[in-house]
SESE-929768 format. One record per atom (N, C-alpha, C, O, CB): x negated, y, z negated. Coordinates in steps of 0.001 Angstrom, whole numbers, padded with zeros to 6 digits, always signed. Each point is the difference from the previous one (the first is absolute). Glycine has a CB too. Layout:
<recs>
XYZ ...
</recs>
This chain:
<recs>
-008891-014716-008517 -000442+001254-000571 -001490-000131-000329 -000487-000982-000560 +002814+001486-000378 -003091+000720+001390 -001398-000432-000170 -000160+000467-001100 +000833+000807-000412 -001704-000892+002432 -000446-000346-002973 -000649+000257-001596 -000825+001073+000460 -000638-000096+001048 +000474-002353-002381 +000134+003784+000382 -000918+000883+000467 -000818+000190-001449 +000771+000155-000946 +000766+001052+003124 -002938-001191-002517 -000391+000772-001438 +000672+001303-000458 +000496+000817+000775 -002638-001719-000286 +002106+001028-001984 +000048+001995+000071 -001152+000500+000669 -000058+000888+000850 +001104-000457-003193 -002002-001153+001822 -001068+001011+000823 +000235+000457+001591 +000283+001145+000353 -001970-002378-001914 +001522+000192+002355 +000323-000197+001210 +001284+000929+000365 -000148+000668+001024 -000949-003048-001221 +002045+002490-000325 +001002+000858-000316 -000155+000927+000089 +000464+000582+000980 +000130-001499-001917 -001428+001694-000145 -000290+001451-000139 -000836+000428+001179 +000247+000931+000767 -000156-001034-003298 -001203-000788+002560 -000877+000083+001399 +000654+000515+001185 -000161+001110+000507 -000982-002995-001243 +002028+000787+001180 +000841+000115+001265 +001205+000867+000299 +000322+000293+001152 -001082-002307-001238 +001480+002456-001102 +001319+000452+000008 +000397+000162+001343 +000563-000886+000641 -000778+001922-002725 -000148+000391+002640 +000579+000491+000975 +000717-001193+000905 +001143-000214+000404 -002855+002228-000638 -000106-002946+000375 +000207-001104+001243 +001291-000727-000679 +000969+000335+000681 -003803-000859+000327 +003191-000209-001916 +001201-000542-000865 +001165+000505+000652 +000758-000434+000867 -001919+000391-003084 +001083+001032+001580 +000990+000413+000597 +001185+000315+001738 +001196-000230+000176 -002767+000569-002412 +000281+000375+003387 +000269-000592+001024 +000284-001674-000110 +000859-000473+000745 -002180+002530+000172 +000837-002645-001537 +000843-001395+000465 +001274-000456-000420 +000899-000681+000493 -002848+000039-000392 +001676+001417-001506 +001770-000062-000344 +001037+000725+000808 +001145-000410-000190 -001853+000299-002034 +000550+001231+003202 +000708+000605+000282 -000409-000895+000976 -000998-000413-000591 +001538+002606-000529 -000530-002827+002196 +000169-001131+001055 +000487-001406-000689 -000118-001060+000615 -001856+002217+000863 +002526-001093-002790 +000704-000981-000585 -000445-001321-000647 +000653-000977-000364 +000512+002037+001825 -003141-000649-001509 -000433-001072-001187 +000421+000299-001340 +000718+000899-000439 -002658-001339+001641 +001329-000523-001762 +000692+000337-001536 -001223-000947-000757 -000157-001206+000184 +003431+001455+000253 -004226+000769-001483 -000528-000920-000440 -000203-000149-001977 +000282+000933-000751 -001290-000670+003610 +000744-000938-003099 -000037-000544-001393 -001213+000735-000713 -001072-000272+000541 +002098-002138+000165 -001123+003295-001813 -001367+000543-000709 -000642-001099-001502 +000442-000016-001149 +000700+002950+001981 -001974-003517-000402 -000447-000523-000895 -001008+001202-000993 -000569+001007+000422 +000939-003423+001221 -000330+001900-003001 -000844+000163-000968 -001142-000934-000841 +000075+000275-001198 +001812+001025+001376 -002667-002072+000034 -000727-000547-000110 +000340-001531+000583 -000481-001093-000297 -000171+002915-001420 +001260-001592+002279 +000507-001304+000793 +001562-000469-000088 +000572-000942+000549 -002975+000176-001013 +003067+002159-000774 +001525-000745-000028 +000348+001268+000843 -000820+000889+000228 +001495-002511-002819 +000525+001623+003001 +000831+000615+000485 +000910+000844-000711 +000828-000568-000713 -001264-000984+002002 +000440+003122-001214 +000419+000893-000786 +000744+000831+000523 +000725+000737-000667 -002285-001041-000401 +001484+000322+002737 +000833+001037+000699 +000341-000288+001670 -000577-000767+000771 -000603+002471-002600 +002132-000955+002031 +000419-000474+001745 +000037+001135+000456 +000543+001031-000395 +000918-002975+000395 -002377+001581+001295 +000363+001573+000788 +001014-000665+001147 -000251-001103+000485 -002462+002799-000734 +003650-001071+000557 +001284-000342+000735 +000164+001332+000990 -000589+001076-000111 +001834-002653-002026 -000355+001216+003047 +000230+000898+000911 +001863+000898-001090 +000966-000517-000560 -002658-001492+003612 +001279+003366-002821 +001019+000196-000815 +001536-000441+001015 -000236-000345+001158 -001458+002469-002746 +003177-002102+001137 +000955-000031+000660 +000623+001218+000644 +000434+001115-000288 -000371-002891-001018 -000274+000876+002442 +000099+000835+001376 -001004+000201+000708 +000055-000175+001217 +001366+001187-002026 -003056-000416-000102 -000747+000014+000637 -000428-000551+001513 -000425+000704+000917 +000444-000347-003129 +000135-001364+002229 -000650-000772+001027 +000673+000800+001486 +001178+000331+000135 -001437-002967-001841 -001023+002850+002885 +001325+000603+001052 -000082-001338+000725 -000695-001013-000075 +000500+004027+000560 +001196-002575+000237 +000333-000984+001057 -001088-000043+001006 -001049+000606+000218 +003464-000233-000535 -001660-001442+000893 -001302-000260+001484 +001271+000870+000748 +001231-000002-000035 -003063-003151+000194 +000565+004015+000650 +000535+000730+001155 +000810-000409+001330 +001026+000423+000534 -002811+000491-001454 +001150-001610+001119 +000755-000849+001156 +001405-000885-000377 +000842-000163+000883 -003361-000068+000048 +002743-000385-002420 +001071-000445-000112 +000934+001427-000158 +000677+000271+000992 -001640-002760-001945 +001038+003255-000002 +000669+001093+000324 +000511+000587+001008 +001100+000544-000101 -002038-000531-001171 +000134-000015+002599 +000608+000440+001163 +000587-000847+000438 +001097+000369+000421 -002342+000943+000015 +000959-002747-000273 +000941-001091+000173 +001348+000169-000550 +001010-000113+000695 -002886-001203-000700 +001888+001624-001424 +001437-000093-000623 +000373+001351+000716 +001219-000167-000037 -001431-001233-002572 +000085+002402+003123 +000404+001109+000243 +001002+000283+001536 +001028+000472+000486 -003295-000058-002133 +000863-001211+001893 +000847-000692+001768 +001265-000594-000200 +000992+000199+000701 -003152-001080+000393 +002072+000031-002234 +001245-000740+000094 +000762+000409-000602 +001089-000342+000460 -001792-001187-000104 +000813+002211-001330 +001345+000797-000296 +000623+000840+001042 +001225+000124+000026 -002049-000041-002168 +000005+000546+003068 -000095+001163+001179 +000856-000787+000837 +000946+000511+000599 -003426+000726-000681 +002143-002692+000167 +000846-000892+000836 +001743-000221-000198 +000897-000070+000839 -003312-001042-000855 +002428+001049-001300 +000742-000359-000347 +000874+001172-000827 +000883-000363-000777 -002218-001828+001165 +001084+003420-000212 +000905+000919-000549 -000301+001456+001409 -000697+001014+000017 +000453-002088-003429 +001162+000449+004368 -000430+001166+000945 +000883+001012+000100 +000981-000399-000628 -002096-001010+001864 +001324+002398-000850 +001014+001477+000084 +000400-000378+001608 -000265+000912+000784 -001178+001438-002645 +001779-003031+002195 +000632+000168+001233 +001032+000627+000396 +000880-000512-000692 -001700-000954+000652 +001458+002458+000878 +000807+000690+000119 +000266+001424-001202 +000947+000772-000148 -000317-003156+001506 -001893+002250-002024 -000138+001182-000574 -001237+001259+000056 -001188-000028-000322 +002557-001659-000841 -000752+002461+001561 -001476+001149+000759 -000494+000352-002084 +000411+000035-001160 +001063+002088+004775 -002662-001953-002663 -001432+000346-001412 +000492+001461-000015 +000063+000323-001186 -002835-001960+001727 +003166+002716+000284 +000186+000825-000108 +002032+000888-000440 +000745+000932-000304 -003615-001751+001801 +002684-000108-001258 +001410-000294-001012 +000207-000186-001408 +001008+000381-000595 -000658-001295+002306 -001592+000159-002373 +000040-000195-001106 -000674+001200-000901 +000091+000352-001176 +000096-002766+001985 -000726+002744+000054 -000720+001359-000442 +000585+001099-000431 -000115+000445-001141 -001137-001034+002477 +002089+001208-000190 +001115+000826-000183 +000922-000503-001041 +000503+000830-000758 -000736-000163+003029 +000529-001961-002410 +000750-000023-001129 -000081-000051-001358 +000898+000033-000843 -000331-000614+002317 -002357+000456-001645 -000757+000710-001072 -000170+001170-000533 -000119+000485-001126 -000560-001754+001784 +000699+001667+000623 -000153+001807-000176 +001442+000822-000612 -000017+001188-000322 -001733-001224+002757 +003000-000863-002523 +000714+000617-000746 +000154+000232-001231 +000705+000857-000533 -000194-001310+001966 -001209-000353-001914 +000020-000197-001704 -000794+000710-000546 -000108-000023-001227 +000577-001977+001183 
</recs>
């Protein structure tokens, strides 16, 4: 976790922040002690794009409709 000043802090925010939301996390010092954490909130963080489609493929793999028409399922939506 990197040490940031308040000053430096207040200075930078915005930039801080983009880095927390890419999942740094850093420590706010006050004259040299440490008084606060900027953290990525929970959940925040997104995923990497490419693993996502990876996991997507593979569920796709592994949960297929075979022998069932897309347009079948449709119509049987449309009754409800």
């Amino acid at each position: 976790m990197k040490k940031v000043g308040s000053y430096e802090a207040k200075t930078h925010l915005s930039s801080l922040l983009d880095q927390v939301a890419n999942g740094e996390s850093f420590t706010i010092t006050k004259h040299g002690l440490p008084v606060a954490q900027l953290v990525p909130a929970p959940g925040a963080i997104r995923p990497d794009v490419e693993s996502v489609i990876a996991e997507i493929h593979e569920f796709r793999s592994k949960h297929s409709l075979e022998g069932v028409a897309i347009k079948d399922l449709i119509n049987e939506g449309r009754k409800y």
